[in-house]
LOTOR-779601 format. One line per 4 residues: number of its first residue (from 1); their letters; for each residue y, z, x of N, C-alpha, C. Coordinates in pm, whole numbers, plus 50000, padded with zeros to 5 digits. Atoms other than C-alpha are relative to their C-alpha. Example, Ala and Ser with C-alpha at 12.3 -4.5 7.8 and 13.67 -1.06 7.14 Angstrom:
LOTOR-779601
1> AS> 49881 50000 50089 49550 50780 51230 50120 50000 50090; 49881 49994 49918 49894 50714 51367 50109 50073 49923
end
This chain:
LOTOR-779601
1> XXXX> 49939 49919 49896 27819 37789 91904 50048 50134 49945; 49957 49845 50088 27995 38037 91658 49932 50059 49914; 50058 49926 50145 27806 38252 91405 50088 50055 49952; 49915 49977 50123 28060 38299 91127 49977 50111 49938
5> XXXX> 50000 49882 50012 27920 38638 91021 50002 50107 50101; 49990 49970 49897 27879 38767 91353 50095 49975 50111; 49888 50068 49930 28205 38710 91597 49874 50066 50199; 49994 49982 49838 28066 38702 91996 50144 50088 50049
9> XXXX> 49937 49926 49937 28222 38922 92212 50108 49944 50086; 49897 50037 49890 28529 38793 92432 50098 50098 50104; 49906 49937 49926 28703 38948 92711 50101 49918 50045; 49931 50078 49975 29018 38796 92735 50121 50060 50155
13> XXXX> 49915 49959 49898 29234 38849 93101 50130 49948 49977; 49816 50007 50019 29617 38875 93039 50037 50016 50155; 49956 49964 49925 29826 38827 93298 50166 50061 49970; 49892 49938 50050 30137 38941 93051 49985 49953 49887
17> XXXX> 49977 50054 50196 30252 38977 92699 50026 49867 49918; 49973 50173 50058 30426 38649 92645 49907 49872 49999; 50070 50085 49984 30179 38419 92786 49852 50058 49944; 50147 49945 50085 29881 38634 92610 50013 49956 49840
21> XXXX> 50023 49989 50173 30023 38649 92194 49927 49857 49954; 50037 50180 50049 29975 38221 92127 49815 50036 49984; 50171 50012 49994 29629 38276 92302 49931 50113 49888; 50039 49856 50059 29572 38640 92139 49946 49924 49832
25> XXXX> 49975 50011 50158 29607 38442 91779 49923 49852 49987; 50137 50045 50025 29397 38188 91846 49876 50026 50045; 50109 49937 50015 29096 38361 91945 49933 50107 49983; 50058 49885 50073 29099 38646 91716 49880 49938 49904
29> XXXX> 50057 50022 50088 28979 38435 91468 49813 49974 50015; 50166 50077 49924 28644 38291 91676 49909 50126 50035; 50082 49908 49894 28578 38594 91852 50004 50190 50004; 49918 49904 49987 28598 38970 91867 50041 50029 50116
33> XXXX> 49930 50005 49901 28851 39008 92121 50013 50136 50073; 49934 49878 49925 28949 39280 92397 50056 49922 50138; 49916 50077 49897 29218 39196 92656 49974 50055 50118; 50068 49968 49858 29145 39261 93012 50168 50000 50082
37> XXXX> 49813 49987 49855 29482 39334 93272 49951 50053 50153; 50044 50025 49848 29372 39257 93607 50071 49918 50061; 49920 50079 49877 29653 39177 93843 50062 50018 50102; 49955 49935 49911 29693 39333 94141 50102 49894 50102
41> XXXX> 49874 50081 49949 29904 39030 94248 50138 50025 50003; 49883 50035 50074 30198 39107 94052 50096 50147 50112; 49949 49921 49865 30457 39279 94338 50140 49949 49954; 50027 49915 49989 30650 39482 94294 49929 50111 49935
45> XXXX> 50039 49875 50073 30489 39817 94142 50055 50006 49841; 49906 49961 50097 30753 39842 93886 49967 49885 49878; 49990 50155 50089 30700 39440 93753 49856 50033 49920; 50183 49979 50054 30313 39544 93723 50012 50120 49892
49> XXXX> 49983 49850 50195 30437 39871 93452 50020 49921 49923; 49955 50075 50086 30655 39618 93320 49918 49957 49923; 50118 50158 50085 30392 39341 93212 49941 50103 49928; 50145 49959 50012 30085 39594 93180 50097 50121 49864
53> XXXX> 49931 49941 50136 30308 39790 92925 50018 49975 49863; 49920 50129 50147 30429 39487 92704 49855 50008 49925; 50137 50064 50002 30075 39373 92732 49929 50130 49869; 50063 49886 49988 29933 39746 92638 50063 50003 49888
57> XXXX> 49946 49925 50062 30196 39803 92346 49941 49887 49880; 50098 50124 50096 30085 39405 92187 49875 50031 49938; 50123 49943 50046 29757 39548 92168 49983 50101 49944; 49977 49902 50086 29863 39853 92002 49995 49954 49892
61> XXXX> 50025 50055 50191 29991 39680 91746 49919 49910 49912; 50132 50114 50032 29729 39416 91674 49871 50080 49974; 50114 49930 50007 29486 39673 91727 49857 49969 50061; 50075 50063 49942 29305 39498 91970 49993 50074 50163
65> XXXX> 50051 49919 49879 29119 39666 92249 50056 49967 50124; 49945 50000 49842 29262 39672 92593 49913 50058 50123; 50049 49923 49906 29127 39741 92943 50097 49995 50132; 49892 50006 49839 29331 39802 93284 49945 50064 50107
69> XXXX> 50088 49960 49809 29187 39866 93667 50149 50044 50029; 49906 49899 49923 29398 40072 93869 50088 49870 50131; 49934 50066 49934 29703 39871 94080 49983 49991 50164; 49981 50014 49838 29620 39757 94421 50056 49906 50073
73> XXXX> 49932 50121 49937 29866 39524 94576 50016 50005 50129; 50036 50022 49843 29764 39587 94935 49813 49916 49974; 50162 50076 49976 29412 39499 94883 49997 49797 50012; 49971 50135 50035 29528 39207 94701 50050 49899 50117
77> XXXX> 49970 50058 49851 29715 39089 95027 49922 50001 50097; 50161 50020 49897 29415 39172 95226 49939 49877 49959; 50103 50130 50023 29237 38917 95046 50081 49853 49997; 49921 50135 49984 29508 38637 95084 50035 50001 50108
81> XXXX> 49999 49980 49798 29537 38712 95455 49987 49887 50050; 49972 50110 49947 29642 38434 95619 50039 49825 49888; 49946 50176 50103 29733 38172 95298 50102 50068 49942; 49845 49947 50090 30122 38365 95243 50091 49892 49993
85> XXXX> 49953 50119 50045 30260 38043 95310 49981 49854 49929; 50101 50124 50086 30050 37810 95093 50166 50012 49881; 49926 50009 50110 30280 37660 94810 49934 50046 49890; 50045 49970 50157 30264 37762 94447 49929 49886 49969
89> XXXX> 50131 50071 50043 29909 37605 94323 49931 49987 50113; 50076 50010 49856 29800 37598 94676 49888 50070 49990; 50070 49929 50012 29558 37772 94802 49945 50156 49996; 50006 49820 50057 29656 38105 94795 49963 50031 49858
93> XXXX> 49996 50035 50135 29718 38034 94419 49836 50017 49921; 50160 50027 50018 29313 37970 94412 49947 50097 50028; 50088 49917 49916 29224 38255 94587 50034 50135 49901; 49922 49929 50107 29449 38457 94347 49906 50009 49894
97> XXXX> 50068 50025 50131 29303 38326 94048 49861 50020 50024; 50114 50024 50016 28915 38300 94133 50008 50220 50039; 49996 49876 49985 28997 38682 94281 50008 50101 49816; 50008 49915 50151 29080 38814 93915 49894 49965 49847
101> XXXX> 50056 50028 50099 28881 38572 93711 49866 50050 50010; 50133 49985 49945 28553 38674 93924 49999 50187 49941; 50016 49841 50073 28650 39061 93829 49990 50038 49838; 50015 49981 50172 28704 39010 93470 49846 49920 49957
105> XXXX> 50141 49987 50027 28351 38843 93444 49971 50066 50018; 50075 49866 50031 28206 39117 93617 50007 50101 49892; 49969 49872 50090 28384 39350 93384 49921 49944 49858; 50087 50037 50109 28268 39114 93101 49852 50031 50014
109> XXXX> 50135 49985 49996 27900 39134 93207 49973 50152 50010; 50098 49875 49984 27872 39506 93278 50033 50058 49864; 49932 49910 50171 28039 39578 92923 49974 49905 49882; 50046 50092 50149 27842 39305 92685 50095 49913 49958
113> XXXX> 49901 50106 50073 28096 39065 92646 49894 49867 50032; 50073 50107 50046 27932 38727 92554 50048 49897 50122; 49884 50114 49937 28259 38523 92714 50113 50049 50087; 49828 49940 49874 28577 38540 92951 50083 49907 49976
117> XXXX> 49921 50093 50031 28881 38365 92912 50125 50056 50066; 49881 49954 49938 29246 38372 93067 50062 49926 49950; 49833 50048 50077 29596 38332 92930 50042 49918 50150; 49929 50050 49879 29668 38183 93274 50009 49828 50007
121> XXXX> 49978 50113 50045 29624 37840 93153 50132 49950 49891; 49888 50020 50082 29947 37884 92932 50121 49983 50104; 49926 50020 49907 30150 37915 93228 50088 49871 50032; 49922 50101 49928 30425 37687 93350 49968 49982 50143
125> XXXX> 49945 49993 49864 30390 37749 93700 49822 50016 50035; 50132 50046 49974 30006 37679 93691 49879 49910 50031; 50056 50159 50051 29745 37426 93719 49897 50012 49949; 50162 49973 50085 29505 37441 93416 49842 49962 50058
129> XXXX> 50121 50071 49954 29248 37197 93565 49960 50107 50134; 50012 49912 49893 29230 37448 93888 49945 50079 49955; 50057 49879 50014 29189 37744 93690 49864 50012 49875; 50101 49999 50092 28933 37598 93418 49843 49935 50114
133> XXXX> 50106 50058 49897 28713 37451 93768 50000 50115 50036; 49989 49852 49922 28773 37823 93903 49864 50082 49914; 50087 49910 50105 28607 37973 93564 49863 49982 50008; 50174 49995 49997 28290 37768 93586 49954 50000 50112
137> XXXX> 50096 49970 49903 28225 37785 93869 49936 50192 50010; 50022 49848 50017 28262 38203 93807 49864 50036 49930; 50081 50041 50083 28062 38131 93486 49869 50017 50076; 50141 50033 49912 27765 38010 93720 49953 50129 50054
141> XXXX> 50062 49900 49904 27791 38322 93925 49950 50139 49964; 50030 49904 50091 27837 38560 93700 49884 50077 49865; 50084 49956 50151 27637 38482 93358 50034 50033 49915; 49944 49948 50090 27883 38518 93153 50100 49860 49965
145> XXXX> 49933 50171 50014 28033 38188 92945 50163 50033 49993; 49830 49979 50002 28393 38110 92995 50003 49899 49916; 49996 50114 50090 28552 37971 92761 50135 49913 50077; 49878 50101 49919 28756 37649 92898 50074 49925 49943
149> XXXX> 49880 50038 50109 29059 37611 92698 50126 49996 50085; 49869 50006 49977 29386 37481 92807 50118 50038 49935; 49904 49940 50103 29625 37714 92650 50137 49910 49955; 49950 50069 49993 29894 37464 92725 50008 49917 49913
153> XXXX> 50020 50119 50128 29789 37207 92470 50066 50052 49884; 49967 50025 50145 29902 37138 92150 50153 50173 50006; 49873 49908 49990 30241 37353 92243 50023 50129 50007; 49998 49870 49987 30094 37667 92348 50092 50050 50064
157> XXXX> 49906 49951 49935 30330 37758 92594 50150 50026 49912; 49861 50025 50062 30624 37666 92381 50025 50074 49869; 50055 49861 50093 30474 37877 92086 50061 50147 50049; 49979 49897 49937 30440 38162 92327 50143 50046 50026
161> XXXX> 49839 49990 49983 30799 38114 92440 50075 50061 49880; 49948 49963 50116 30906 38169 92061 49968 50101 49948; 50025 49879 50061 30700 38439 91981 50067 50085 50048; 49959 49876 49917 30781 38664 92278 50186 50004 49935
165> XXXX> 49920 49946 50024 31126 38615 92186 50050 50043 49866; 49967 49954 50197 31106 38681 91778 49948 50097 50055; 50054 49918 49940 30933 38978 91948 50039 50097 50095; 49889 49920 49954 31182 39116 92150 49883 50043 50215
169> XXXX> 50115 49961 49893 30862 39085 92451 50098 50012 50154; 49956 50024 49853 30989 39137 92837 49980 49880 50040; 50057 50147 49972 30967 38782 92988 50053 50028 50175; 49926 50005 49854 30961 38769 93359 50051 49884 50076
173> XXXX> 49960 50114 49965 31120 38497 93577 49958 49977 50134; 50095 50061 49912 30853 38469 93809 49886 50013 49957; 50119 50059 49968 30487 38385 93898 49943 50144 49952; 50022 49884 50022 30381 38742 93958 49973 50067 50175
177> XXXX> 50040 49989 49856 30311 38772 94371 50136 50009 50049; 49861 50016 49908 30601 38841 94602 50029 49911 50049; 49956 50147 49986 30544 38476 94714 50094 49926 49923; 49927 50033 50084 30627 38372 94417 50102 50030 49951
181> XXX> 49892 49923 50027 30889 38546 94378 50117 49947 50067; 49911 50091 49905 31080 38355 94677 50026 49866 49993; 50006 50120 50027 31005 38064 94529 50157 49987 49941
end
């Protein structure tokens, strides 16, 4: 799968700093990495500098490539139009996730990336199995392999938790959607 002199290409989608470093550090080593920030979910305006900043400054220092699409959090509500009251993991939640993971393949495929992957499996407030059935099915549509890793395991989250704060990272205390936010 890996060629050891050659690293495959990965585009990895952050949805923030904290829940990205764990993942960031295990698949530098596999892959050459560039992080992807696609989340026009994250409401308000201000929360989306926040993250896409942290995110943006991590990758400074690592020295690891970054990419960012321009903030649209009306569109984003266009496309969840009519599921605002779905619970967290529901199906808004799905519509969310397959919405950003389906853009970061494209972005992987029109820019040679090999693979796709998301920190969104590190999440507390997620459901891995949802968003690793989301990927392949993307996978399929796209042409571009995801890789289907449960960041969660073996104490990713709890890692993450420790880095961001030896790290001094922003940590937010929500989801990233104004739903979530009421939660």
């Amino acid at each position: 799968m890996f060629d050891r002199g050659k690293k495959e290409k990965l585009l990895l989608h952050s949805c923030c700093a904290p829940c990205s470093i764990y993942v960031i550090n295990q698949l530098t080593e596999k892959f050459d990495l560039a992080v992807y920030f696609f989340n026009p979910n994250i409401y308000p305006e201000e929360e989306y500098l926040l993250r896409l900043a942290e995110v943006k400054n991590y990758c400074r220092q690592r020295k690891i490539p970054y990419y960012d699409q321009n903030y649209n959090n009306q569109q984003w509500l266009k496309y969840i139009s009519g599921y605002e009251t779905e619970p967290e993991k529901g199906f808004r939640c799905e519509l969310c996730i397959r919405h950003r993971l389906n853009q970061t393949a494209k972005f992987a495929r029109e820019n040679d990336f090999q693979w796709f992957a998301t920190t969104l499996t590190s999440g507390r407030k997620k459901n891995s199995l949802q968003i690793l059935k989301i990927g392949h099915k993307i996978e399929n549509k796209q042409g571009v392999k995801f890789l289907a890793q449960d960041f969660k395991k073996n104490y990713g989250t709890q890692i993450s938790d420790w880095l961001a704060k030896q790290l001094d990272l922003y940590k937010q205390k929500y989801c990233g959607c104004v739903f979530s936010k009421k939660v």
